[in-house]
N, C-alpha and C positions, 0 to 999 in steps of 0.2 A: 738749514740748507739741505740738508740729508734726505729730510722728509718731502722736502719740493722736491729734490730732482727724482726720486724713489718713485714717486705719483704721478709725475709726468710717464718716468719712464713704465709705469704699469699699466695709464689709462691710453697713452700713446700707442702701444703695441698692442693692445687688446683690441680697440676698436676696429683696428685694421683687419683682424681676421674671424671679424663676427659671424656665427652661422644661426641662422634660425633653423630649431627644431619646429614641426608642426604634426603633431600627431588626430588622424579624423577620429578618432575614439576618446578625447580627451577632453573638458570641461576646463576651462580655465578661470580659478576664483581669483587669482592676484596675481598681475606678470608689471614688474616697475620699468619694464619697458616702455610701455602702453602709456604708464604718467605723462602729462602735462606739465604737473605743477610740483612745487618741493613735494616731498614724501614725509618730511616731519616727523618720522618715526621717535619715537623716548628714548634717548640715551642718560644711562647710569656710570657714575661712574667712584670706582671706592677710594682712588687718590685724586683729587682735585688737581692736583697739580702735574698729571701722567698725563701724556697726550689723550685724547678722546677720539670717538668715532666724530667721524665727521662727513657734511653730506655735501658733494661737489657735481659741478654738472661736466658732462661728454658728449662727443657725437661719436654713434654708432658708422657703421662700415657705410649708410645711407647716407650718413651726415643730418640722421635727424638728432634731436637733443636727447639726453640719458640723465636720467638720475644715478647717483653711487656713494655708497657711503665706503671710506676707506681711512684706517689707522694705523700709524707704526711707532708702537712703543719702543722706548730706549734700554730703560735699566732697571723698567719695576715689575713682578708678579702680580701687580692688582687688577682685578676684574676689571675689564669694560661692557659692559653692556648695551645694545642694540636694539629695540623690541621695535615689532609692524604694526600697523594698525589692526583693528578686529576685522576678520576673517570670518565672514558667512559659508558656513559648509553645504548648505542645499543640498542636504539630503545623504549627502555621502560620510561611508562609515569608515572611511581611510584613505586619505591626500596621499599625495606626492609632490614634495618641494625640488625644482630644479634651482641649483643653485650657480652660477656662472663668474668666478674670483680669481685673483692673482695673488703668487705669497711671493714674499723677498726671503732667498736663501739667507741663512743664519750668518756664515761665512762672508757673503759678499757684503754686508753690514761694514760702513765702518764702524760704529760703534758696538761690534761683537760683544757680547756678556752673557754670563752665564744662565739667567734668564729668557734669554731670544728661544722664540719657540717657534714652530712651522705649521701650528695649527690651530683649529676654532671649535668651539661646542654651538650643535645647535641645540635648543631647546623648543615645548612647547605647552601654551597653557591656554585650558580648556574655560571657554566662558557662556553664558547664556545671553549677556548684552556685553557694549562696552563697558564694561564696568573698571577696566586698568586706569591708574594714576601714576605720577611719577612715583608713589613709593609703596603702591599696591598694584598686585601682589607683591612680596620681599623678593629682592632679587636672589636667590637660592634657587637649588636645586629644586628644592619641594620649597614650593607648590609647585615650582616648574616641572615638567617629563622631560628629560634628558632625551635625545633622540640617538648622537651619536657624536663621537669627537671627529672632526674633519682633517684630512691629511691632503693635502697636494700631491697631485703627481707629476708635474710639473713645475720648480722653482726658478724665479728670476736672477739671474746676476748679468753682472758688471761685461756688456761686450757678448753674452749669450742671446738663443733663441728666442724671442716674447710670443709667449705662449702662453696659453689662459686655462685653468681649469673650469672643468660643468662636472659637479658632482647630483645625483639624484636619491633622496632619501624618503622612505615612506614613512609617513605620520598615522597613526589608529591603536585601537579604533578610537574611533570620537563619537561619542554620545552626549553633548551638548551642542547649542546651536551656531556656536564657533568658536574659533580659538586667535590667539597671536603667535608668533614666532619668535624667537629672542635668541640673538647670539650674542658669544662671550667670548672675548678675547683676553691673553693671558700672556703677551711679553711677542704676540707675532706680530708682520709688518704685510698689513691686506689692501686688498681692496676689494669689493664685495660690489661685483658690478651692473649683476643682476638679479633678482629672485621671480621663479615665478611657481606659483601652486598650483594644481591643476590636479582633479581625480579621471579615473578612467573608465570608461562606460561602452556597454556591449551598444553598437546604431541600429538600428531598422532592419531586420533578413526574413527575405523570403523563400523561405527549401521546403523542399518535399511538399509542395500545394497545403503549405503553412505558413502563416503570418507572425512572424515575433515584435512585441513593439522594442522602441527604444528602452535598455535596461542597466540601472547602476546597482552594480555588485555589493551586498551590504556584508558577504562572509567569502570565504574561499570560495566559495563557488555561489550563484546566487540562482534559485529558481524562477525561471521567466514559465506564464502562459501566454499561450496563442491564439489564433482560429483559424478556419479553414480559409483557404481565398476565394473571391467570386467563383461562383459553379459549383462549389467544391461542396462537401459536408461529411461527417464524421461517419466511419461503417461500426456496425458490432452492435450487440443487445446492451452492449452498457458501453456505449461513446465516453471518453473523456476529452478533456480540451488538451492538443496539442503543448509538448512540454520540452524545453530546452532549457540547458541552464548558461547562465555566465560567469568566466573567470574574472579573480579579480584584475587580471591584466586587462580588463575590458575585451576580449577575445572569447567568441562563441564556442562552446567543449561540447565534443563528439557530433553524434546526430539528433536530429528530434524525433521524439517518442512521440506518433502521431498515428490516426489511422484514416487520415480526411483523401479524399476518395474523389475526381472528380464525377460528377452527377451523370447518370444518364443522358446521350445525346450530346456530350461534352468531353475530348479528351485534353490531357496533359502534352504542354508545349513547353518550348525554350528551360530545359532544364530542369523540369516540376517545377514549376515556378510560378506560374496560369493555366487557367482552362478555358478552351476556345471551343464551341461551337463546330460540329461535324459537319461539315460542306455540302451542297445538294446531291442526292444520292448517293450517301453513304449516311451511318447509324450506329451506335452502340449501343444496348438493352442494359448493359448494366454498368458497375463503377471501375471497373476492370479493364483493362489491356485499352486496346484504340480502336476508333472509328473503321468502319470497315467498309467495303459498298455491297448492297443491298440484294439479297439474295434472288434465285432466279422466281421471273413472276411476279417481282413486288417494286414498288420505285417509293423517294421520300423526297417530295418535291421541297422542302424548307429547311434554313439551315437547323441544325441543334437536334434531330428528328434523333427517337430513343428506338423505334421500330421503322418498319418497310411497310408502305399500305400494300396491299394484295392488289393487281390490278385487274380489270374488269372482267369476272367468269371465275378467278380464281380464291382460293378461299386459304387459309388457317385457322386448325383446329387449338381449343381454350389450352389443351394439352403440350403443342408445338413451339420449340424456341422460337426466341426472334430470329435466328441466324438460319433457320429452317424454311426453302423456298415455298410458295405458294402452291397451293395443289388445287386439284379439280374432283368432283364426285366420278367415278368408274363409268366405265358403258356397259350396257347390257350384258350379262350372262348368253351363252350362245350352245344348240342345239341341248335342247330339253329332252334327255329317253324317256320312258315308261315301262318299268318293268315290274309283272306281278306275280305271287308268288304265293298261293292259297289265297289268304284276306292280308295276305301285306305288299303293298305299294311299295316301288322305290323307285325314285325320280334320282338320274343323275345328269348334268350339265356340263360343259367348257368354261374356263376360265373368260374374263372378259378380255376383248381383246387390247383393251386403255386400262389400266388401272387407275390415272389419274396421277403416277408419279408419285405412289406411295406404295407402301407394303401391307399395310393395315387391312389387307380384304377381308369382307365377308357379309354372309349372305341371309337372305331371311325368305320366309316362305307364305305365302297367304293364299289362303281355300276358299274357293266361294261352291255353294254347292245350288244346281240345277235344277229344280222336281218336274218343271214343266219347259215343252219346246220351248216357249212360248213367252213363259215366265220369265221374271226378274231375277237373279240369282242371290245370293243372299251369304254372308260368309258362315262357313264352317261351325257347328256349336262344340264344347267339350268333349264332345265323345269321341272327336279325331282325336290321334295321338300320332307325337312325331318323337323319332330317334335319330340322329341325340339329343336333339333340340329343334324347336321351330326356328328362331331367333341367332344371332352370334356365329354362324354353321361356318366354320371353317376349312370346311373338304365340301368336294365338289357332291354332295351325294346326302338324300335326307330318305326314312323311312317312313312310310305314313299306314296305319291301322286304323278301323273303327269307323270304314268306310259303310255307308247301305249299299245294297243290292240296285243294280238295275236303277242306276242312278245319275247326272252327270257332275264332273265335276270338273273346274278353273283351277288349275295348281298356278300359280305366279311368281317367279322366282326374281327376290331383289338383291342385285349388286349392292355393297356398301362399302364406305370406307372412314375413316376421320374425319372426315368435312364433310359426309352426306348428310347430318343432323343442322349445319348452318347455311343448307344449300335452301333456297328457295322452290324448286324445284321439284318435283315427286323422283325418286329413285329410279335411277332406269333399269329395266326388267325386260323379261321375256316369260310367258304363257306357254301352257299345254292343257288341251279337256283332252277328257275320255270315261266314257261311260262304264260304270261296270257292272259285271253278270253275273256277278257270286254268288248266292244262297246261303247265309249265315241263321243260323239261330238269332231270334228277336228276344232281348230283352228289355223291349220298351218299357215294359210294367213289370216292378219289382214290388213283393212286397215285403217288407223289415219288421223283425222284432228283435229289439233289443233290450242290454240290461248294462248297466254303466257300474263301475265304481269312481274312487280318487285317481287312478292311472291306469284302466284298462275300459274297454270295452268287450261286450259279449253278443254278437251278431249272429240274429238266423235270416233266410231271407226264402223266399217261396218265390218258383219263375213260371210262365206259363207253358203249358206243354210243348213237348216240340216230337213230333211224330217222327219226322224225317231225320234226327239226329240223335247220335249218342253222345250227353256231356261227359268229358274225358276228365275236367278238370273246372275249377274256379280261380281267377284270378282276380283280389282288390285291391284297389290305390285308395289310400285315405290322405288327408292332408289338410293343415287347421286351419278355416275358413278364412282367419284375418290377415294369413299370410300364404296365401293359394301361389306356387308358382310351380312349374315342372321339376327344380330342382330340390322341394323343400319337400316332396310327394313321397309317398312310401308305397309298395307293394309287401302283397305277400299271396300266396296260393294255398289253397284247400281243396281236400279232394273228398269234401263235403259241403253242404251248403249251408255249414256257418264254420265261423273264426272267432276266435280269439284275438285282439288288438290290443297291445301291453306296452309299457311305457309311456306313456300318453301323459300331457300338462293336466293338471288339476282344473277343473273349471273354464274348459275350454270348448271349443264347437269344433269339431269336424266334418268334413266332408266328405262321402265314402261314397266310391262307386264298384259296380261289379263287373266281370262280363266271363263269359262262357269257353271255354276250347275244345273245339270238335275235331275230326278227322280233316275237317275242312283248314281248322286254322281257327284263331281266335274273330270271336263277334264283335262287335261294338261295346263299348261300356254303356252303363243304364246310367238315369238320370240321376246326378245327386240327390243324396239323403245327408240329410243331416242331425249328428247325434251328439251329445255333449256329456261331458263328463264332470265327476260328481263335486264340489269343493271341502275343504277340511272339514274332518268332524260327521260327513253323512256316511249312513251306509248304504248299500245299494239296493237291499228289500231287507222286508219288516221279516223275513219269516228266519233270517240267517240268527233273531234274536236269543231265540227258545235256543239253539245248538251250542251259540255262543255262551250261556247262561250254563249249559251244562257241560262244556270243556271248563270252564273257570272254575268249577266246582271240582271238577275231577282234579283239577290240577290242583287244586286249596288240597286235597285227600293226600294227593302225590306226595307235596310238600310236609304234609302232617306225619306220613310214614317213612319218610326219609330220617327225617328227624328223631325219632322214635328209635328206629335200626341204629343211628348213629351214636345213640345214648347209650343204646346196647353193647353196641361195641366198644364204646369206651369204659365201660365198667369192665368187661372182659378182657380187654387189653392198655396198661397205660403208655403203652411204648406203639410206635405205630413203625414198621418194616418201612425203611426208606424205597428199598429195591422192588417193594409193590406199586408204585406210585406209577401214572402213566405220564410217559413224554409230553403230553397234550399240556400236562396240571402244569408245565412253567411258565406258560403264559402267564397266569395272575399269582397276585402276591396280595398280603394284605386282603384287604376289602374288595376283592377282585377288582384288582389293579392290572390290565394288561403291561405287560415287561417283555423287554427285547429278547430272544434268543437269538444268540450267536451261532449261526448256522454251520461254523468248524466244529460242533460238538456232538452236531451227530454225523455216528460211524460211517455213513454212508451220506457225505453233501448232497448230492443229487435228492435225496431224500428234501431238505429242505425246499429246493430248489421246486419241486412238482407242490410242495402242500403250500410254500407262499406266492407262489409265482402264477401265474394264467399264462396257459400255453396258445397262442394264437396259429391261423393257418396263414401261411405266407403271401396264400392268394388276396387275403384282406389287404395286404399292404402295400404301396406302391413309393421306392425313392424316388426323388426329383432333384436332390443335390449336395453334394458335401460340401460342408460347414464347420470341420474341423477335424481334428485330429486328437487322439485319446491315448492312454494306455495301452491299451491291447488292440486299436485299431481306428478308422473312419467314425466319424461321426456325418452324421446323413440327417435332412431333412426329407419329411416323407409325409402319407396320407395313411388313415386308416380308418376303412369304409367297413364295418361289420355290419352284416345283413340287418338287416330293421335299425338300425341306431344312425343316426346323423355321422356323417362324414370330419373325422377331424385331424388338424396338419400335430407328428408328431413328431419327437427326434431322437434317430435311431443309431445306438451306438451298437457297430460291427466287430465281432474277433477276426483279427486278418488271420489270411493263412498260415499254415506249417504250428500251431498252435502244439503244446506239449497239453500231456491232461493235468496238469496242477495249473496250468495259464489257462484253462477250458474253466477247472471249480473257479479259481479267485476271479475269473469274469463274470460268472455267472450269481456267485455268492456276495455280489452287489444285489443285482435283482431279490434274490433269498433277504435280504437285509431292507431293500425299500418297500419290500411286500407286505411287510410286519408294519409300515408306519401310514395313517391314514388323519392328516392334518394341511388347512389352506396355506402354510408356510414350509411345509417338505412337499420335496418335488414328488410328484406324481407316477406310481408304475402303470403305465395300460397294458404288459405282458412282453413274453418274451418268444423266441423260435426258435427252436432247437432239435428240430425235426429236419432243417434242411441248412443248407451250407450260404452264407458264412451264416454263425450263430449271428441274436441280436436281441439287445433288449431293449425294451419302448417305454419311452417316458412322456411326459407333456410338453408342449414346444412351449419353449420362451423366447418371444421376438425380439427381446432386447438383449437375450447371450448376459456372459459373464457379467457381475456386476462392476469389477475394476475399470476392465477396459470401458464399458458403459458412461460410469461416471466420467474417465478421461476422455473421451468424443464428446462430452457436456458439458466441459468446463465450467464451474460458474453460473448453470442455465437452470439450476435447480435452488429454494427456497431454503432457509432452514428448516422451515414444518415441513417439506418435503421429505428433507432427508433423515430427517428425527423418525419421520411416518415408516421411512426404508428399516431403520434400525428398529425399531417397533415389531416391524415385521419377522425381522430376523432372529429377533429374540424370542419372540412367541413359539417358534420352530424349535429354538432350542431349547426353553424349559419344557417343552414337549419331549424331545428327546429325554432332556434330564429324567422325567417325570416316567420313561420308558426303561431308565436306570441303559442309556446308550451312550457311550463317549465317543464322541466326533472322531477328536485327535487333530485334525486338519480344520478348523473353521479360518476363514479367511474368507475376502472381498471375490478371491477367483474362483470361489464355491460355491458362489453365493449366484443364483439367476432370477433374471427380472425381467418380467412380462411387457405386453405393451398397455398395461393399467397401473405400470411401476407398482407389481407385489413382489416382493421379494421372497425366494423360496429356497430352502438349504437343501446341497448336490452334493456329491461324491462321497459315496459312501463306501467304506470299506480298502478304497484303494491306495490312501497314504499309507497304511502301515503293511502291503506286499513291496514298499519299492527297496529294490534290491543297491547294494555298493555300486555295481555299475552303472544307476540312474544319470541319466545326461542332464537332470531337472537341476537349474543351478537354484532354484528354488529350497533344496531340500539338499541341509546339512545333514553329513556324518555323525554321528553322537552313539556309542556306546554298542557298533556292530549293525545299525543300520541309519536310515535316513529319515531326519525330521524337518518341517521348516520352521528352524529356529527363530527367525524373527517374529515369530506366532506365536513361538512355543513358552509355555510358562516353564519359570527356572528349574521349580524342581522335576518339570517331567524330561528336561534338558540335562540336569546332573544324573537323576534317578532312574529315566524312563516309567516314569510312574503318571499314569493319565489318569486322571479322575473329571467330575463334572468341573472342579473349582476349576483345572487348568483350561477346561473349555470357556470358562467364565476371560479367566487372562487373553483368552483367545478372543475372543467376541469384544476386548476391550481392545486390540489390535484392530479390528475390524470397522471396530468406531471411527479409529481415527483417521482410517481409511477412507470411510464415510465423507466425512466432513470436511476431510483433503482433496476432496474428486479423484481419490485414486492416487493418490501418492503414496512411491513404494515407502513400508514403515524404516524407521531412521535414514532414511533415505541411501546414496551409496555410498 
């Protein structure tokens, strides 16, 4: 009787206040809810004659029908056993059993004993089919998995509240393809009214214009991929796919790791979430910020547009953002002067009065020359010359020479700007003639004789007389025929008639004209000649053979007598005076081996400073911008234009003012130091100035600057054989060094510069070991009375201050890893 009224009064009050959980992240593999039909589960049990589980039907709080198994033993400790049917896991590597039961207080029992117990074990076992029977597997522990013993938190008695337990326990991992369930009861008084299993799963999200599919967690956290959504697509030189992961609570963790972009012509809507299509008259060009409307001048008649068409007249140059309005070519240039000045012309003009809504002006110039009233005009040949330029002219004012006499001429001056090259239309301009009266010396007919080598030329040249005038001077432009343009030309002057022409390409053709300067002013140039010079291996005439033949000789004699005195000497002396020796002999060593001199060793630095260094004139040089900051001052980007040599950009590091003379030598005793080193992996000295204020000394420009910072602006954007190729290079510099018997001391990545043909060239010479205590450089640790950067530096020159080539070797092993890091500081911080 105990156990009817016990069961009534469990399934009675339970029903009544049933709640359904319903979680949308959850899978549900088995809920006895859900039954229809018995559930039939296997019951065990180890006393026959102890009550057993037993399985009864209910109506839940709908009054639909329930399956439930429930037991209440009397007076015995023997197992009872319950097991479910097999359980398909699909896929999942760890369940959750909710379980939903009422216990009978021990107490409110009338049949109390010491046995009555208030709780259940679940267990679970792992199968690949149904393969369980009623006596496989053994009801124990093992094979079974223990999950957990269960405790009520809520018990039933006699006249109390009915109130039901829902405990929740997780089952894993499971790595077969299902399991059963089995509880075991042990002297308590249950009912067991519902189970249901069910794992948990991350559903369907769309963030950050990324797609995740639906995802079951198979560890603590489980990696999902994605893709971008309609419109959308991944940015960067190395795209990866969109990455999120899921919790095992089925709950998506943090944000996703994405770089999906919506597409040109398409911005991000409702949340990043979609990509829509830019409305009529509006655009975005690129994957970035939103649709914008469309700049002045330009309209986008269709939805999704990535640009603004131009509309009718106006134009956009290949160079001009999208977001940049529409422009138009300039209007004419307006009042043309003429003013002359012996034989030189100069034409100056007004700005136009439209530029077209840009700033880009500029102007060009074209000559047609007249001979007859009557005639056709015909344009200008070579022998005009314009300053500073025919073409590009950006001030209002062009020079023109190498006009004839008594002659007429079309000067035509054209407006231009950024979109006059896609304009249909011819440039608009304005005209000026005018005739001129001058009288110059004619050097229509030149005649040349020349003599060539490997890189010079030797030029006479014979003119026809000229009564009326005194030549005062000769001036030539030469310039190599296959690359003829006004800026590639060279001058020089003689105040003979012939030149010498030096430095010249091997095997190459020139073009050489001449012309005259009288009181009057210069003449016309004459017509091109052209002369070519010699390639490897020729020499320039047969008769240089015979002298050559007999300098070789004298010098074989030279050598023979030298030799001979030296023998002499040494029989006479076997000790040789060190204190005879000239300064000069340190350069080699060995097998005349050039070797560095340390420029603090002689008395007087400045000394060094003139015998390794080329002193330039300031006038060669011209800054355009500072590009850093140094030691002892600015670092400057610049030009340096030495007479007859090509024009090259260089960079020029300054001593700021108020300078002491010991911060004047260790500035300078850089230069003394790079002068001595002549290798395509050390940087380059082109000279120094020291004549005028601020001092400076000139190295070769590297477009790409320091090599750290380089590789960090590049993230990732370079090859391994690229950067092996870097290291390659840096190395070659410094068994060069080595090879010089020179210790760095400072090799590092921020010493290191590189071109825009990535070569890499080794810098800073001399300056780590001036830096004083008070250095602000958090680069360069304290060690033993001054400053090193330790993280560079090898241990023993760290303990000892002892720098040899090995610890450059430690260094350049720093530098590697630098390399290959893009710049990551070494051990990081």
């Amino acid at each position: 009787m105990e156990l009817i009224y016990w069961s009534m009064l469990l399934l009675g009050g339970i029903f009544s206040s049933w709640t359904r959980l319903v979680a949308a992240e959850e899978e549900v593999l088995m809920n006895t809810k859900t039954e229809t039909s018995d559930l039939k589960w296997t019951i065990f049990s180890q006393d026959k004659s102890e009550s057993q589980w037993e399985e009864v039907s209910g109506l839940d709080e709908e009054n639909n029908s329930v399956r439930t198994y429930q037991i209440c033993q009397t007076d015995s400790l023997s197992s009872q056993w319950l097991r479910s049917g097999f359980i398909q896991r699909r896929g999942a590597s760890q369940v959750y059993v909710e379980m939903r039961f009422t216990m009978m207080e021990c107490s409110s029992r009338t049949s109390h004993h010491r046995s009555c117990k208030e709780t259940f074990n679940l267990y679970y076992y792992q199968a690949d089919s149904n393969e369980a029977t009623a006596s496989y597997p053994p009801w124990m522990e093992n094979p079974y998995t223990k999950v957990d013993t269960v405790a009520a938190d809520f018990l039933l008695r006699k006249g109390g509240e009915r109130k039901s337990n829902v405990k929740t326990l997780r089952l894993g991992p499971l790595t077969k393809r299902g399991f059963y369930l089995a509880f075991q009861s042990q002297g308590a008084c249950m009912a067991l009214l519902s189970v249901r299993v069910f794992f948990k799963k991350c559903p369907p999200l769309i963030s950050a214009l990324s797609s995740f599919p639906e995802t079951v967690p198979r560890y603590l956290v489980q990696e999902a991929q994605g893709s971008c959504v309609e419109h959308a697509a991944q940015q960067g030189p190395r795209p990866r796919p969109p990455k999120l992961f899921c919790g095992e609570d089925g709950q998506w963790v943090g944000q996703p790791t994405t770089s999906c972009a919506c597409l040109p012509g398409f911005e991000p809507v409702e949340g990043q979430t979609r990509c829509t299509a830019c409305p009529v008259g509006q655009f975005k060009s690129g994957t970035e910020g939103q649709c914008r409307s469309c700049p002045g001048s330009s309209q986008a008649n269709i939805r999704g547009a990535s640009t603004c068409a131009c509309r009718s007249g106006f134009l956009r140059a290949e160079t001009d953002p999208a977001d940049m309005p529409c422009t138009q070519p300039p209007s004419a240039p307006r009042r043309i002067k003429h003013y002359r000045n012996g034989t030189t012309h100069t034409l100056k003009w007004n700005e136009p009065l439209d530029n077209g809504g840009r700033t880009d002006l500029s102007y060009s110039v074209r000559c047609s020359v007249c001979r007859t009233a009557k005639g056709s005009c015909l344009p200008c040949g070579d022998s005009v010359s314009y300053q500073p330029a025919q073409d590009g002219l950006l001030d209002q004012w062009v020079e023109v020479r190498g006009l004839l006499p008594h002659t007429t001429y079309i000067f035509t001056i054209q407006a231009l700007n950024g979109v006059s090259s896609r304009s249909a239309k011819d440039p608009a301009s304005d005209s000026i003639n005018f005739t001129t009266n001058h009288e110059e010396p004619s050097l229509r007919s030149v005649t040349w004789k020349s003599e060539s080598t490997e890189s010079s030329l030797t030029l006479h040249w014979s003119v026809p007389a000229q009564p009326h005038y005194n030549i005062l001077q000769y001036e030539l432009r030469y310039c190599e025929k296959e690359r003829r343009s006004e800026s590639q030309c060279f001058y020089t002057e003689s105040n003979r008639s012939q030149a010498v022409l030096t430095d010249l390409r091997r095997a190459t053709q020139y073009e050489v004209q001449v012309r005259a300067r009288t009181l009057a002013g210069y003449s016309s140039f004459s017509p091109a000649a052209v002369f070519r010079t010699l390639p490897d291996g020729h020499d320039s005439a047969s008769q240089f053979l015979v002298p050559g033949i007999l300098i070789a000789v004298g010098m074989l004699l030279l050598v023979i007598f030298v030799f001979v005195a030296a023998y002499c000497i040494r029989r006479h002396s076997r000790v040789k005076d060190p204190d005879l020796s000239d300064k000069s002999s340190q350069y080699f060593s060995g097998q005349g081996v050039k070797v560095y001199i340390d420029p603090f060793t002689y008395e007087d630095p400045n000394e060094a400073v003139r015998e390794f260094a080329k002193e330039i004139d300031v006038s060669f040089v011209k800054i355009e911008e500072v590009i850093g900051a140094g030691e002892f001052g600015e670092v400057c980007r610049g030009r340096l234009k030495i007479p007859g040599k090509k024009e090259n950009y260089v960079a020029i590091k300054t001593l700021k003012g108020g300078y002491t003379d010991k911060q004047r030598r260790d500035f300078l005793s850089e230069a003394s130091i790079m002068g001595q080193f002549q290798h395509p992996n050390i940087i380059h000295l082109e000279g120094i100035i020291t004549a005028s204020c601020p001092v400076m000394i000139l190295t070769e420009f590297m477009e790409n600057g320091a090599l750290d910072s380089f590789l960090r602006l590049n993230d990732s954007q370079f090859t391994p054989i690229q950067l092996v190729g870097m290291l390659r290079g840096i190395a070659s510099g410094m068994k060069y060094l080595a090879e010089m018997s020179y210790v760095h001391r400072d090799l590092a990545a921020r010493n290191i510069l590189i071109n825009s043909n990535l070569v890499c060239k080794v810098s800073d010479f001399g300056l780590s070991r001036f830096l004083q205590e008070n250095s602000s450089d958090p680069t360069y640790t304290s060690s033993l009375g001054g400053k090193i950067p330790i993280r560079w530096t090898a241990p023993e020159a760290i303990a000892f201050r002892k720098f040899t080539s090995a610890s450059d070797v430690w260094s350049y092993g720093i530098v590697m890893w630098e390399v290959m890091s893009f710049g990551e500081r070494p051990y990081w911080d």
